[in-house]
C-alpha positions, -999 to +999 in steps of 0.1 A: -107+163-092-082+137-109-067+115-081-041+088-092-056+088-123-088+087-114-112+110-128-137+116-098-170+130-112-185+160-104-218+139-094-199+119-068-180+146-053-210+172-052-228+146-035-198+136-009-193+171+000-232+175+009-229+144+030-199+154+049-214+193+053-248+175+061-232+152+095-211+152+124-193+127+145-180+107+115-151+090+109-128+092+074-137+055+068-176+064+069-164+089+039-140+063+019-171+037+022-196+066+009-171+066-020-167+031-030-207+027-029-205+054-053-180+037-074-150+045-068-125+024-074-110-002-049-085-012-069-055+003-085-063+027-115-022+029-123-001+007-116+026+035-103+004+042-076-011+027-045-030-004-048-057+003-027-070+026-049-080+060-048-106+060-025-087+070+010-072+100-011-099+115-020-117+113+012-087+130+026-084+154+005-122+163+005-124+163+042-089+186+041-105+212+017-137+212+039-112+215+072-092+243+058-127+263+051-137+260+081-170+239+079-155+206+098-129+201+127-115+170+138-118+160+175-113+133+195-111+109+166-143+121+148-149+147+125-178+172+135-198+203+117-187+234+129-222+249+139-224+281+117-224+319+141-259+334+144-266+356+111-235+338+089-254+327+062-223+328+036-216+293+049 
């Protein structure tokens, strides 16, 4: 995943994907702090984009791809596992 010119490794997001698969009642910021530990960038990569750096976009869009599949749903300001149906093991 390239994110404002930032090439996120496969390593980093594997591992962010099992942590946010893994909990529940989390917040975003748990996830953008889970990525700076990792290495992620705090700063800038380009200087045409934010300069915060990419961090807090790909959080979002991690936690969006695992929304849109159905394995997370926010609520009430936390994001929580969506507890798999008895015998769905495609999950």
């Amino acid at each position: 995943m390239t994110v404002e010119g930032y090439d996120l490794p496969e390593a980093i997001e594997s591992a962010v994907l099992a942590e946010i698969r893994r909990r529940s009642g989390f917040k975003a910021s748990e996830i953008v702090g889970l990525l700076r530990r990792s290495g992620v960038p705090t700063n800038s990569v380009r200087p045409e984009f934010h300069p915060a750096g990419p961090a807090d976009r790909i959080a979002d869009r991690l936690l969006q791809r695992e929304r849109r599949a159905g394995r997370i749903r926010f609520e009430r300001g936390l994001w929580h596992r969506v507890p798999e149906a008895p015998g769905d093991a495609a999950r």
